[in-house]
N, C-alpha and C positions, 0 to 999 in steps of 0.2 A: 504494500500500500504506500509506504513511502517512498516506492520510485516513482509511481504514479502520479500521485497528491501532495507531493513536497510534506517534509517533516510536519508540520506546524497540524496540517489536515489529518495526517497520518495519527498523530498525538490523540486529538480530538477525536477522531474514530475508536483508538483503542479508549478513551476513556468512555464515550457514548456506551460501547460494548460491554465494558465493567459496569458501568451503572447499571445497563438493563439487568442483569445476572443478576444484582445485588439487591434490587427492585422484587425483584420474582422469587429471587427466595426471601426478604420479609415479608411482601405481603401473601406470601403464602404460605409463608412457613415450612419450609422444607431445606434440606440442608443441599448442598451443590452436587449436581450432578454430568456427569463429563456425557455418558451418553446420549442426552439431549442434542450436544455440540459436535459429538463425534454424527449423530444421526443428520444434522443438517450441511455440515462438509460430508458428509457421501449424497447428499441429493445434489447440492450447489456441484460436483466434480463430475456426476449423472448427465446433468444438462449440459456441461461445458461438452461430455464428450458427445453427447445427442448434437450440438450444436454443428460442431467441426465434424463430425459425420455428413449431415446437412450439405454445410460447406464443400465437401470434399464430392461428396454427389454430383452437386450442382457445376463442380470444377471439371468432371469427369475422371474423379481418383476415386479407387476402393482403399480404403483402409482397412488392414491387418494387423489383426490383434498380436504384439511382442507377448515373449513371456517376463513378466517383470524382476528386475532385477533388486536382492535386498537391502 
């Protein structure tokens, strides 16, 4: 994010982000939980790759799935 939106943006996004977390678990009362965040970066990573699929269609390229590396 901060190569994109220069530092200052980049700040203010990771603080927006803490807050909401911090917001949702007082008013709900519930203590932190990672797989909420790990569940929404695997949809947001979903799309990017539906997208560039998309793309690649439309480009006249098939993409083929790597085995990935650890």
């Amino acid at each position: 994010m901060k190569s994109r939106l220069g530092t200052p943006k980049a700040l203010t996004a990771a603080a927006h982000k803490l807050a909401r977390i911090v917001y949702h678990m007082v008013t709900r009362r519930q203590e932190y939980d990672t797989t909420v965040f790990q569940e929404l970066e695997r949809r947001v990573q979903d799309r990017k790759r539906m997208k560039l699929r998309i793309q690649a269609r439309e480009l006249g390229f098939d993409l083929v799935a790597r085995a990935t590396v650890p």
